[in-house]
Structures are given as C-alpha cells and as structure tokens.
VEXZASE-511583 format. One line per field, with one value per residue (C-alpha): residue number from 1; residue in one letter; x, y, z. Coordinates in Angstrom, 2 decimals. Example, Ala and Ser with C-alpha at 12.3 -4.5 7.8 and 13.67 -1.06 7.14 Angstrom:
2
n <- c(1;2)
res <- c(a;s)
u <- c(12.30;13.67)
v <- c(-4.50;-1.06)
w <- c(7.80;7.14)
***
This chain:
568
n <- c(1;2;3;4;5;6;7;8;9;10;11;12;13;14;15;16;17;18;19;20;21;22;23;24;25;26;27;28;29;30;31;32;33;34;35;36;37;38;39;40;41;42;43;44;45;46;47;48;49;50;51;52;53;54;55;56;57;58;59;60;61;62;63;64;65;66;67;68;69;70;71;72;73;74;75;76;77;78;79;80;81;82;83;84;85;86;87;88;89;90;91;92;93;94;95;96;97;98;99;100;101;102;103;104;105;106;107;108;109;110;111;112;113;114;115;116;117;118;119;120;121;122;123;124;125;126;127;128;129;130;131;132;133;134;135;136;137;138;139;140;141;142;143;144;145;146;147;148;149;150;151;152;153;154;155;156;157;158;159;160;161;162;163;164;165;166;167;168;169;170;171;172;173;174;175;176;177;178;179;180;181;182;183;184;185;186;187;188;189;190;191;192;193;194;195;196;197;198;199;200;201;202;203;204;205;206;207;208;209;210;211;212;213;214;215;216;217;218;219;220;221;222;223;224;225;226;227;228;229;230;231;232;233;234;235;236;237;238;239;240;241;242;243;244;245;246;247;248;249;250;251;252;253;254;255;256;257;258;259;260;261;262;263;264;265;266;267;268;269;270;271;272;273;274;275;276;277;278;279;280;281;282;283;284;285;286;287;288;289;290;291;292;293;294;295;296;297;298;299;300;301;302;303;304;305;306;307;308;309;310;311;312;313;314;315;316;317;318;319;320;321;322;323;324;325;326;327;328;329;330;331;332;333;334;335;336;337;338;339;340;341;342;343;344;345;346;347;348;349;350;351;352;353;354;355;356;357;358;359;360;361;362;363;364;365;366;367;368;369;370;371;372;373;374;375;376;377;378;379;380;381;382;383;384;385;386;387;388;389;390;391;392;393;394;395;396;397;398;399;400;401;402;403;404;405;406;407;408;409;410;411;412;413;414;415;416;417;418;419;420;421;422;423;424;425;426;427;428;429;430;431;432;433;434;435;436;437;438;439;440;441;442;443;444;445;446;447;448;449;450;451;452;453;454;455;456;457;458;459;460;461;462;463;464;465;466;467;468;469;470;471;472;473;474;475;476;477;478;479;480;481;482;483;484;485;486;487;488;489;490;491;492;493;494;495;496;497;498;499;500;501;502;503;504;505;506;507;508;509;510;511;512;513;514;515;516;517;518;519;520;521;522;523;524;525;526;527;528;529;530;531;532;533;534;535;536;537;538;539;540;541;542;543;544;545;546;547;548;549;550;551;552;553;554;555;556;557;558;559;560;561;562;563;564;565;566;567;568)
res <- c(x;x;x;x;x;x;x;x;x;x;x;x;x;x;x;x;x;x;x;x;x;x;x;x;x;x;x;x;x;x;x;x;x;x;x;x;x;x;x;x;x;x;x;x;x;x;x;x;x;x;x;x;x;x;x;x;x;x;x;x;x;x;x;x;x;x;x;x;x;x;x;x;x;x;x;x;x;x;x;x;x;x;x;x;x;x;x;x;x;x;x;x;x;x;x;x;x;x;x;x;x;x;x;x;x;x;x;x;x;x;x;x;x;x;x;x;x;x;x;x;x;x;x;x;x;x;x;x;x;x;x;x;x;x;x;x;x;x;x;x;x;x;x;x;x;x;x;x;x;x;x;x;x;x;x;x;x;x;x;x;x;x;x;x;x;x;x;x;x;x;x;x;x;x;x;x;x;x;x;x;x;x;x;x;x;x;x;x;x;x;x;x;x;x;x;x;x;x;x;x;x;x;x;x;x;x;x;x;x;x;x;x;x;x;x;x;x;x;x;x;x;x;x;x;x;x;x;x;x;x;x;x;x;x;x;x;x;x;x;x;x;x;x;x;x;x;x;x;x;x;x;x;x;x;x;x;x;x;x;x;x;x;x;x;x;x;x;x;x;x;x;x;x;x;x;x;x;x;x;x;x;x;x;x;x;x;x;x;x;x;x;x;x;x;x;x;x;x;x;x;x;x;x;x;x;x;x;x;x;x;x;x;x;x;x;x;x;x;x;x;x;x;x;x;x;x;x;x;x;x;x;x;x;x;x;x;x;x;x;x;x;x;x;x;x;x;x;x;x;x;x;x;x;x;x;x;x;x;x;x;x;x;x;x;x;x;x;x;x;x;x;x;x;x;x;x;x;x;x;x;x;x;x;x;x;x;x;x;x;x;x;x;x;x;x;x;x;x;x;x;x;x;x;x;x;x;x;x;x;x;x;x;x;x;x;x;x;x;x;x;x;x;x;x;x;x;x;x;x;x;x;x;x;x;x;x;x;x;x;x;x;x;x;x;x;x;x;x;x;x;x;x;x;x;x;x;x;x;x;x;x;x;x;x;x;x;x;x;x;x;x;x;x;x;x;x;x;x;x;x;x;x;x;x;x;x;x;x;x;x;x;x;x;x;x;x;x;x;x;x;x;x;x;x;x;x;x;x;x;x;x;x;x;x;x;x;x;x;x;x;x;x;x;x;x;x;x;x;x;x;x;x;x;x;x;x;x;x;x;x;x;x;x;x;x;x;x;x;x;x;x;x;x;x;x;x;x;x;x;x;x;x;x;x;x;x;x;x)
u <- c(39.83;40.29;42.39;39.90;39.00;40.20;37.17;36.00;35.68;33.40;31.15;30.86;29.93;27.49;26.00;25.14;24.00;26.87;28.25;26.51;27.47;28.61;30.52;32.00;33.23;34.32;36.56;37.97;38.82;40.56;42.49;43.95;44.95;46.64;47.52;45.57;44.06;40.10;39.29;40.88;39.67;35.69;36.46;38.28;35.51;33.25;31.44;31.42;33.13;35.92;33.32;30.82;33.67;35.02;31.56;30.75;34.18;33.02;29.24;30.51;33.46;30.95;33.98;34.03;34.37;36.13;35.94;38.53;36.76;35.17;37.90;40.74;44.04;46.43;49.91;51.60;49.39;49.65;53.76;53.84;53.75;56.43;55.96;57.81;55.12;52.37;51.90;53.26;50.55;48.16;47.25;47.37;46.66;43.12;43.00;44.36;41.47;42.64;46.34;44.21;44.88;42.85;44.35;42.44;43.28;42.40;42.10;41.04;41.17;45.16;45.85;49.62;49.01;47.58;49.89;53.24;51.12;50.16;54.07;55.17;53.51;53.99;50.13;46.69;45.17;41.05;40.84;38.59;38.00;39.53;39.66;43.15;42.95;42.05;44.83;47.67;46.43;46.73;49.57;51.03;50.09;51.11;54.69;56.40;60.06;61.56;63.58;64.54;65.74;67.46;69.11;70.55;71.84;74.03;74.86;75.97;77.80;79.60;80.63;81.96;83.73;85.96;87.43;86.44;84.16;85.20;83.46;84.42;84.18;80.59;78.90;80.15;77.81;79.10;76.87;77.37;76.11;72.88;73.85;75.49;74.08;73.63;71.58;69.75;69.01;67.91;65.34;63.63;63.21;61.70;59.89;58.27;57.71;55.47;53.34;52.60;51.59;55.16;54.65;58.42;61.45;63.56;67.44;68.92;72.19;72.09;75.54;75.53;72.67;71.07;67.34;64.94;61.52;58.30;56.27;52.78;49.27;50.98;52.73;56.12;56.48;60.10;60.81;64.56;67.45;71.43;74.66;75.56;78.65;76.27;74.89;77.57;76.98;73.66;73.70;76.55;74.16;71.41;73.06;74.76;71.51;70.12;73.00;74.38;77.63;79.11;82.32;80.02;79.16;79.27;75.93;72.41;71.38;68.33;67.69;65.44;65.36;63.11;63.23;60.97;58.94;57.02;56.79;55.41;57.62;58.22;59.57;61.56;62.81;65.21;66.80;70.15;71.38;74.75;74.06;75.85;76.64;76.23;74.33;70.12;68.56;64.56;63.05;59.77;57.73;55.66;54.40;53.50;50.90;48.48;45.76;44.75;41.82;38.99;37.61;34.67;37.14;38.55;35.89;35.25;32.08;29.31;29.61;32.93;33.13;30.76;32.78;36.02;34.75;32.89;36.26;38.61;35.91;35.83;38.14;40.69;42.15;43.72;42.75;44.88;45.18;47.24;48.26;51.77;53.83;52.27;48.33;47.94;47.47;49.08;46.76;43.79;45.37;45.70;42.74;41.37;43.37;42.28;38.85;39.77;42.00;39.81;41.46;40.01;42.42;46.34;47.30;51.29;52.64;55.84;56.93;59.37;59.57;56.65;55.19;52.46;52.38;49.17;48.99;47.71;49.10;52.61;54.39;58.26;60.58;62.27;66.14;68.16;71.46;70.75;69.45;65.77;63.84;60.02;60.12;62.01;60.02;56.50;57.46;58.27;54.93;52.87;54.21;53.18;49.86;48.01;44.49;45.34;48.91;49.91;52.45;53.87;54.52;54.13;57.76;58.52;57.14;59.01;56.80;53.59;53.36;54.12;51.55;48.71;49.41;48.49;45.59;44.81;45.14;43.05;44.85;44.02;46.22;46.05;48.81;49.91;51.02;52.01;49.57;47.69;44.30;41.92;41.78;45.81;46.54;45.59;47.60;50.32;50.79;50.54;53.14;55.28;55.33;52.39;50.71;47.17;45.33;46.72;45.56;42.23;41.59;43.22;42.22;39.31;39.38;41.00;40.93;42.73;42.90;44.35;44.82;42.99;43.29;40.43;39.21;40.49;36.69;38.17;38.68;35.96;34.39;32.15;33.52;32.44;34.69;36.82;36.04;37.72;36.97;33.46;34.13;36.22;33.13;30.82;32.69;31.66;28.40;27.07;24.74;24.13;27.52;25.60;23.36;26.67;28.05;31.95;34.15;38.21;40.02;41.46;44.26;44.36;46.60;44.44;45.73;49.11;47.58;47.64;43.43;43.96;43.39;43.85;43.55;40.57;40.74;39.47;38.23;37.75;36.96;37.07;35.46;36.69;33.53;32.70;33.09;36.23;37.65;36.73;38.01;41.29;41.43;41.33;44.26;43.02;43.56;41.72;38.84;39.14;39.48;36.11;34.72;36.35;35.10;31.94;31.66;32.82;31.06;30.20;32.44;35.63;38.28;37.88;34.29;34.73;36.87;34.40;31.38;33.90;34.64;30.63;30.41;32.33;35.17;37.71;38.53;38.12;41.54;42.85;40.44;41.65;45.29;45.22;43.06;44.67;47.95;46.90;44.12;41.42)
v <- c(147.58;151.42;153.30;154.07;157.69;159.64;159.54;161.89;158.83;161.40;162.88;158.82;157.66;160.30;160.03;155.99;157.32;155.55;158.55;161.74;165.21;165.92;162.84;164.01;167.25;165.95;163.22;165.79;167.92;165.12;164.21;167.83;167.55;163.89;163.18;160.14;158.98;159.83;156.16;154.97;157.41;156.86;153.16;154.07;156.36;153.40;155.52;153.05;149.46;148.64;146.10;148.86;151.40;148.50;147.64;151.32;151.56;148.60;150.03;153.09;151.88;148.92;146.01;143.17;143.15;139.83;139.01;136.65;134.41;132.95;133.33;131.57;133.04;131.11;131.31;131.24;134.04;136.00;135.72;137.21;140.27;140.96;140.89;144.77;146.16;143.92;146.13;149.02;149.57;147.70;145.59;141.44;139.27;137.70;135.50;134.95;134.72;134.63;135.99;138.92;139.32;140.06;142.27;143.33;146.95;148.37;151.45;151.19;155.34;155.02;155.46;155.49;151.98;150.90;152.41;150.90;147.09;146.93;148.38;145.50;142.77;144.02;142.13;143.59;143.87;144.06;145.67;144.41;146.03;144.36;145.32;146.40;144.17;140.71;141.86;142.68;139.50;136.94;138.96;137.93;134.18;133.86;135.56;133.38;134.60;130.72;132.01;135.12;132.98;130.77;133.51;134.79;131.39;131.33;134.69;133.81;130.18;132.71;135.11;132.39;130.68;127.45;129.53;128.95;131.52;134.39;135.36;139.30;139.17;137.10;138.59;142.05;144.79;147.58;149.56;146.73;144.12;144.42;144.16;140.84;138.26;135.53;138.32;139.04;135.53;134.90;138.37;136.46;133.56;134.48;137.17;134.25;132.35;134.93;135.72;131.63;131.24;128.70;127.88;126.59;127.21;123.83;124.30;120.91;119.86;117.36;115.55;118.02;120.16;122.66;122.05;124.64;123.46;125.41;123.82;125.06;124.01;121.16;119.70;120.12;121.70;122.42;125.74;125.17;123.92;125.36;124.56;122.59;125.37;128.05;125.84;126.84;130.53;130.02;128.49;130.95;133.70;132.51;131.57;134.41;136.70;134.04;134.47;130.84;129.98;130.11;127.98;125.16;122.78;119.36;119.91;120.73;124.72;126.67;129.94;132.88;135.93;138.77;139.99;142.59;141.41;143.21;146.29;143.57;141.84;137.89;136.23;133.53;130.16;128.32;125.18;123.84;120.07;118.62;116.02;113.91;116.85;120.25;121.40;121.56;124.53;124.44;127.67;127.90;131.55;133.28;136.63;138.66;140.98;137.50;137.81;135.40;133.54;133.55;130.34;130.47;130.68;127.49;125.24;123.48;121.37;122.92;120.03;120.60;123.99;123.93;121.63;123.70;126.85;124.57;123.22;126.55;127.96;126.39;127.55;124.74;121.59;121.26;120.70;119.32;119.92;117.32;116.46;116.16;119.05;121.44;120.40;123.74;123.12;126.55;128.50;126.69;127.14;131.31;131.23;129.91;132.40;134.79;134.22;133.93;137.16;139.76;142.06;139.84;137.01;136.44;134.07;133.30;131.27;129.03;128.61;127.99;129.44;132.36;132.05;135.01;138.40;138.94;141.92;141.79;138.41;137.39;135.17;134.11;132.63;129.02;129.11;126.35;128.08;129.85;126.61;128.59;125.04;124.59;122.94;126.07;128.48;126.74;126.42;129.88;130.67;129.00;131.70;134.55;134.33;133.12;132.12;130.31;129.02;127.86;125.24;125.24;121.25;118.69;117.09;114.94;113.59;116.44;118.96;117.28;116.35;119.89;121.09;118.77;119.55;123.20;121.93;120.27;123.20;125.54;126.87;126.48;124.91;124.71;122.54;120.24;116.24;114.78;111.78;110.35;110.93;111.91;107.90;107.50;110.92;109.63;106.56;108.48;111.07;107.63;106.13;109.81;108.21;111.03;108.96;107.86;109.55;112.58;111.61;111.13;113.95;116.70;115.92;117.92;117.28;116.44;118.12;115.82;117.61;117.35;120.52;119.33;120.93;122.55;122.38;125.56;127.30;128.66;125.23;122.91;120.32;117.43;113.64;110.35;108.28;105.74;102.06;102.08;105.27;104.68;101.77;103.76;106.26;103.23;102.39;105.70;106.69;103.14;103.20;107.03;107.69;107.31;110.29;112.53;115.00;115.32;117.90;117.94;121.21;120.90;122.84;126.47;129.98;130.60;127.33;126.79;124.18;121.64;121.95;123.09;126.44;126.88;124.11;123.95;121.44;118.64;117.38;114.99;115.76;113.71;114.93;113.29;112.10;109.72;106.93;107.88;108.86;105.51;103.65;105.55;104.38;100.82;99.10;97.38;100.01;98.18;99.57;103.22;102.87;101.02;103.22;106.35;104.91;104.24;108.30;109.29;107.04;109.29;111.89;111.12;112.80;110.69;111.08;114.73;114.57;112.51;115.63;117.79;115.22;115.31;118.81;119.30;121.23;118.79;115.22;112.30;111.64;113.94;113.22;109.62;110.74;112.61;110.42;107.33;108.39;106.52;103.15;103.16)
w <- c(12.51;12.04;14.90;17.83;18.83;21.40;24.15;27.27;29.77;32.38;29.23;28.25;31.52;32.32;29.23;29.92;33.44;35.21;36.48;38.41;37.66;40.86;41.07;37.76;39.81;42.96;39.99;37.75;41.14;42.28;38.75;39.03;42.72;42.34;38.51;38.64;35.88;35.75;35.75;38.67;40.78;40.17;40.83;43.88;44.97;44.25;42.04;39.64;39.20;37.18;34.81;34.47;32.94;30.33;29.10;28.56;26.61;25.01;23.86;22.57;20.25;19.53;20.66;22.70;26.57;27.59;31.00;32.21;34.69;31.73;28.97;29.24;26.42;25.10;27.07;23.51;22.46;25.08;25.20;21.59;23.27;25.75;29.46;29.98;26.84;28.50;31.57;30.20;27.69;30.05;26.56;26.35;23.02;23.07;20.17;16.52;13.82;9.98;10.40;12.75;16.81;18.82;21.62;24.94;26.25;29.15;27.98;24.27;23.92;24.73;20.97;21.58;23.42;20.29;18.19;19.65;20.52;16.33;15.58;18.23;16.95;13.00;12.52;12.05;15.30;16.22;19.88;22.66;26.24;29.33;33.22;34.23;37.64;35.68;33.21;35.26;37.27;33.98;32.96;36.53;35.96;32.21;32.29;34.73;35.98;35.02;32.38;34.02;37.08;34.63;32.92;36.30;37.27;34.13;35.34;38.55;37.17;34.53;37.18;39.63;36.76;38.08;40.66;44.70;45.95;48.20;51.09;50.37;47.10;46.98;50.28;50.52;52.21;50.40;48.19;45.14;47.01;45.77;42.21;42.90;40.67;43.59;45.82;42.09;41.67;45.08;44.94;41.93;43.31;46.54;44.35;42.02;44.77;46.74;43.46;42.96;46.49;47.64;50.99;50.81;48.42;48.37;46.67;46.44;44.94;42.79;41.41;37.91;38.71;41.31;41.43;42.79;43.54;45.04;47.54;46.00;47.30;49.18;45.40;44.95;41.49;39.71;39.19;37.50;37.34;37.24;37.05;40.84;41.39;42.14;44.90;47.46;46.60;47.29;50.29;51.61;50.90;53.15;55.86;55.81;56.07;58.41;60.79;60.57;60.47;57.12;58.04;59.17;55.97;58.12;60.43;60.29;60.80;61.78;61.40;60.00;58.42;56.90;53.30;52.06;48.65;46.86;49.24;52.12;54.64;54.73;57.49;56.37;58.20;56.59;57.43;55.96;55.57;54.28;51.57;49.43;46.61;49.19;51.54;50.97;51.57;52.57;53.35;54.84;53.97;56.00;54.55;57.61;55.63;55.24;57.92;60.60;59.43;61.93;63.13;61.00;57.78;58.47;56.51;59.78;59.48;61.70;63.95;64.70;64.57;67.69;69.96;68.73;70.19;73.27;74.32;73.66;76.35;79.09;82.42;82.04;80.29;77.23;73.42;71.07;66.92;65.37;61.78;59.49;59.33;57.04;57.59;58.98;62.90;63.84;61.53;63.42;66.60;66.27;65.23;68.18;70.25;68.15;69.16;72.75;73.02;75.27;77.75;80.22;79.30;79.44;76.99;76.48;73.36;73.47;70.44;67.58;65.77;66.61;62.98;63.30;65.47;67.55;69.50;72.86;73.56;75.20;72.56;73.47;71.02;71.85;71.68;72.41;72.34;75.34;76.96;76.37;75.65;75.88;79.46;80.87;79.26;79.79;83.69;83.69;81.99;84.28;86.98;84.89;85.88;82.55;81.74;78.26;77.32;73.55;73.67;70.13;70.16;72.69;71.75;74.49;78.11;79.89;77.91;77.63;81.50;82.08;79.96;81.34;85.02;84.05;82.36;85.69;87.63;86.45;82.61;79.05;77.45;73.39;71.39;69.00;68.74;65.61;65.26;62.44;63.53;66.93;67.86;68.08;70.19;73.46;73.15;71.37;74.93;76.99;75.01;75.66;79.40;80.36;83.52;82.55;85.11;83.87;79.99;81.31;83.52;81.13;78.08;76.79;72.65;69.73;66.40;63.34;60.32;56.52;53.89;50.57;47.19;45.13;41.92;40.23;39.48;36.16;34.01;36.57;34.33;35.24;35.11;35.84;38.36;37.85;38.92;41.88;42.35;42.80;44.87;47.14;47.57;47.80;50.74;52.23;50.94;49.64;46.82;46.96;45.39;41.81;42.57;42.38;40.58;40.06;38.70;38.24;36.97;33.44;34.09;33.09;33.05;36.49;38.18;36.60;34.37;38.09;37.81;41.59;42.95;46.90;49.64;52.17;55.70;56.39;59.95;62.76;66.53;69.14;72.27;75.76;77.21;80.02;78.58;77.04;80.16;81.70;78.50;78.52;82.72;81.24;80.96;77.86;74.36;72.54;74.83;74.14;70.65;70.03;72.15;70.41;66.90;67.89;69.34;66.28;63.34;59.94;60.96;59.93;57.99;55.16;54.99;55.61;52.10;50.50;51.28;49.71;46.69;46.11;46.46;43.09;45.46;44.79;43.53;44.16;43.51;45.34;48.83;48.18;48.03;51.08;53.41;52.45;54.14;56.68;56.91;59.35)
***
C-alpha cells in the first residue's frame, strides 16, 4: 500500500457533513488554546463520535475500519509490535495476509506513525482505521505485565542474593525507596491487578517457589511464579505499609492500607498467615473511585427486588443478606442504604472493615485492639438516636441479640449471617442461642444470594448441553428445557481467553409471614422449613441461575457449579 496523505481532519469532516462550520471554529479555537489534538476535542464536544471520525478516515483513504467488538486479533500478532511503540504510535497489527500485515492506526494521516510501525516491523504493511479507545483498550488486554512482573522478581531475588534481608536496607523511606525493586515489583502487581479486575491478590510460599495468584471474576487465576526468597521481602513490605508488626512471623495479622493506582486510590486489606514455607499474604482490593451500584443495578429479579425495597421501608425490624464470603452481600447492603439515605434518616454502620465511604451517613470502624468490638459499638449506637443501623456481621449471640432487640424497638436494622440459603438463616440465629420469640418477632426477610459469571459477549457461541446437563435443567424446567437456546464464551483477548466477562447475582427471598412466624414458634424445625419451601417454590437460587443459563447470560456449567455448593 502506498504511504497515506497528509489530511485536514475539519475540511474532511465537514465535507462528509459530520461536522458544522461553526463547530469547526469553536474546535480549531480550542486546538490553539489547549494543544489538543483536533480530533479529540470534537469527540469531547460530542460533536461527533469517535466511530463516525474513523469511518470518515476510512472513506476518504478508501481502507478498512475494523471495529473491535466484532474482530477479535491474534495475541501473537498483535505482540509483534511492542507494547511501548503500541500506544505510542496509537497503531496495533490486524492480520497477516501473504507475508503482508495488516496494521490498524488510529490516526492513519500520522505518517511518522506509519513510518517508524513499517521500519519496526521491517514487513510490508496495508493500513486500516481503528478507534483510539477500543485500541488502547485491546492494547490493555493483550500486553499483560506477567513478564514484566517476572522480570522484577529476578530483580529483586538478584538483589537480595543469599544474604538475610535488612530492614534499613530493604524498607528505607528515604528518597530511593521508591526505586527499590520489592516496592517496583509490588506497584506492578497491584497495577496488573487493578487493570484485570482482581478482587484479591494471593502471595503464597510454596517450598521452592513464590506463587502470585489473582482472584478474578470469582476464579483464581496464576499470575506467576518466583524464586521463594523474595517471599519474606514481600511480606515485610506490606506489613510494613499496613502497620503490622514486622518482628511478628508466628501469628495471624490484619491490617489495611491505601495505595494510589493509576491516578485513583485503592484501599487495600490485607491479611497475613504463617505457613509451612512463610507467611501468606491475601490482600483484598477495594478501589474507592468504583461507584455504589443502585438497587436496581443489582440484577435482582422483579419479584425480589419489590420485597427488598418493601422490607428496607418499613419503621422497624431487621433484614438479613446472607451468602459465602465474597457473594457480594455488602454491595447489596449499601445499596440498600443508599436508597434509604434522606436527611430525614440517621443511619450508623458498624463495621470491619468500612469497605465503601457514603457521605451523609455515620460509619465507625471495628477495632479490637482498643477493646472497640461490635457489641460495644452497636450498644453505643443504639444511644445515638438512629432510624437505620448496619451491623457489618452478625458473628455471635452477643451481637445478634443485640441487634434484634433494636429491631424490636422501633430501628432498622440491615446485616449479614453466613448461611447457605434463606431456609437455614432462621435456624442458623436460633442455633447462635438468639431466644425464639425474638427470631420470630424481628425478623422481617431474608435475601440469599450467589455472584455468577457471564458469558463474555465478544466470543458467545451457541451449544447444545451435555447429558447431564440437560437432565440437571430437566430437573428445573422439565420438558421445556429443549425449547432453549445456550451459549458459552470461547475464550477471547476481551475475556482473558476464561469465555467469562463480569459476574451478575443470583437470588432468593424469603419473606417472614404469618405462618412463618407461627412455624418458627413451633418447637418442631421441620415445621418452618416445609412451610418456608412451600412460600418460596419456583423461586429459588438455583432456578434463578437456571433463567440466567436459558437466557444465553451464562452456562450451564457454571449455574450448576455455583448452585450446587450446597443440595436442596
């Protein structure tokens, strides 16, 4: 292909009508004030959208326009080019046709980005048109920072060599420290972790190895592994910045911490653990720039959704969300207080740790060093005056009678119980020693819920089920299951090759009505839970995974994987 021509982007886009000539003014004004490039700004201005700019590029100069949510590069390809000369020249290799590549540009008029990409790659190159957001976004997905990470852990091993490590030398806050290779090494991993979406960053020695592992979509997924010496550096690092104590290898620590990534702050709790080869580190993240989802957001069934927001209203009693660490309970919960935070309310929180900031709303911090534990704290709520009260976990009798009394007498209370489904809870705060009356005359609802992952939208193709996959629906849906469609994700540069792209809830409720209470009176459990499975037949969270399975948003694997944690 011959070298492209230098092009006027304003004459080009007036000229295809995409552009006004007073919106041409008010641009050029702006380039001259700013610096920024012409393009940019119309799309800022929303004069015009990034898609509409490429495909004019791509009408003039008479080349392709790919758009990447339904192209799909090569990572091999795309690596031929290096990551640094990638997003410098905003450029990205397509395709290879007949010893040809074909390389996407941004901007195909850049003729020293074409210049230097065709010198780089020393091959004859055929150009096509690309946005700058889907390619800085691919280039973000395809150039992964495991060798880079890698690279600095050999750093770090070579630096420590076979000598011990010394706290001066190692953890220094002079104006070197930040050069250190361990602080380095740590920056890219937290770094790597933010851009694939980790939800927790797991170091674990191993007996000739260091293994770090990302907690993504709910998956545990290897990132690399190092030599085990750097493990202790590591380690010392974090707890140093955590303010643990750094002499103390023999017991469990909790802390937390805030790093800045990528210009946006993440709050970071981290919790240490001797083992048999050095203490594991497991950090959870947090990024504090992440909005609260609203209740709406959630991918609550309707159903649901409308007792939710019936039982968060009323004056008093309490509503539980329950699930496995991780399931997501405190995201529903905040976003129930969310919903519920007016100036005509006081709400206070109890937690640990406080995981989001909501303004407007008294949230205190749990700390057991100063003998600040959830029962002192929640009794000293309770004589603050409040309307609604958030009781991070109901961890033990002490608590969770606490928390029902003020349920009782006249408060809100919102929390959390680690139980398998809506059915158990009940049973599970009787068995706490919670007095049944108490249970009974409390108790407003239960929300059980699972996080489920989805078919990545990029690579979705349609399959049939398995045999016992279809007999697992069948047990669900009967014969209806062979009217279905199903799709799985085939794994792609969007998705990490996993298939999966995000996670979604699932749902049960279990509203405390009067023949629950009266069944929950009865001596007999057996009683309450026919009587709660009856109440809640069709609209369980298995069969809420199953809708989702037939919806083409996920697998069946995967809804069978998750709901069959536990057996009905």
């Amino acid at each position: 292909m011959a070298r492209p021509e230098k092009i006027r982007l304003g004459d080009l886009l007036m000229q295809q009508g995409l552009l006004t000539s007073e919106q041409l003014r008010f641009a050029l004004d702006e380039q001259k004030r700013s610096g920024r490039k012409l393009g940019r700004i119309v799309v800022d201005s929303a004069f015009v959208t990034e898609e509409a700019i490429s495909q004019a590029l791509a009408r003039q100069l008479r080349i392709p326009f790919v758009d990447f949510k339904n192209f799909n590069p090569s990572a091999d390809l795309v690596r031929l080019l290096p990551e640094s000369q990638a997003r410098r020249f905003r450029a990205i290799v397509l395709a290879e046709n007949d010893g040809r590549l074909r390389v996407g540009l941004a901007d195909p008029t850049d003729l020293q980005a074409y210049d230097e990409v065709a010198r780089i790659l020393r091959r004859e190159i055929d150009l096509a048109v690309v946005t700058e957001t889907q390619l800085l976004a691919l280039i973000d997905r395809v150039y992964q920072r495991t060798e880079e990470i890698s690279g600095l852990a050999k750093e770090l091993t070579a630096e420590l060599g076979d000598t011990p490590v010394e706290f001066g030398d190692m953890f220094g806050t002079g104006s070197g420290a930040e050069e250190a290779p361990v602080v380095k090494l740590l920056q890219t991993v937290f770094d790597e972790a933010l851009r694939l979406r980790a939800s927790d960053v797991h170091i674990e020695p191993q007996e000739h190895s260091l293994r770090i592992r990302f907690r993504i979509d709910g998956v545990l997924h290897l990132q690399t592994e190092a030599d085990a010496k750097i493990a202790s550096a590591m380690a010392l690092r974090l707890k140093l910045v955590s303010g643990l104590d750094i002499s103390e290898k023999r017991l469990p620590q909790d802390g937390r911490f805030v790093i800045k990534v990528r210009n946006a702050p993440v709050d970071v709790r981290i919790s240490t653990m001797p083992t048999q080869y050095g203490e594991s580190v497991v950090m959870r993240l947090l990024n504090q720039n992440t909005g609260l989802l609203g209740l709406d957001r959630l991918g609550l069934p309707p159903e649901v959704l409308a007792g939710l927001r019936r039982a968060i209203r009323r004056q008093n009693g309490m509503v539980l969300v329950t699930g496995p660490t991780g399931s997501g309970k405190t995201t529903t919960l905040y976003a129930a207080l969310a919903e519920l935070n007016t100036d005509e309310k006081k709400i206070i929180t109890v937690e640990d740790p406080v995981e989001y900031r909501l303004p407007g709303i008294n949230q205190v911090q749990i700390n057991d060093k100063i003998d600040l534990g959830f029962e002192r704290v929640l009794r000293s709520a309770l004589r603050q005056d409040p309307d609604i009260v958030l009781v991070g976990e109901m961890r033990d009798d002490t608590t969770a009678e606490i928390g029902m009394r003020a349920a009782i007498t006249g408060h809100m209370v919102l929390s959390t119980l680690h139980t398998n489904d809506v059915v158990s809870t009940p049973i599970r705060l009787l068995d706490m020693g919670v007095p049944r009356y108490m249970v009974a005359l409390s108790l407003q609802m239960v929300l059980a819920q699972r996080l489920l992952r989805l078919v990545c939208d990029n690579c979705a193709a349609s399959y049939q089920p398995a045999p016992h996959e279809r007999e697992w629906l069948r047990s669900e849906l009967g014969d209806t299951v062979d009217a279905q469609t199903f799709r799985y994700g085939r794994g792609c540069s969007h998705c990490g090759n996993t298939g999966f792209q995000g996670r979604t809830g699932i749902y049960e409720m279990l509203e405390m009505s009067n023949e629950l209470v009266e069944a929950i009176n009865s001596d007999e459990v057996g009683v309450f839970v026919q009587a709660a499975r009856r109440q809640m037949a069709g609209h369980t969270l298995r069969r809420d995974a199953v809708r989702l399975a037939c919806a083409g948003r996920t697998t069946i694997d995967e809804a069978m994987r998750v709901t069959n944690q536990f057996d009905d």
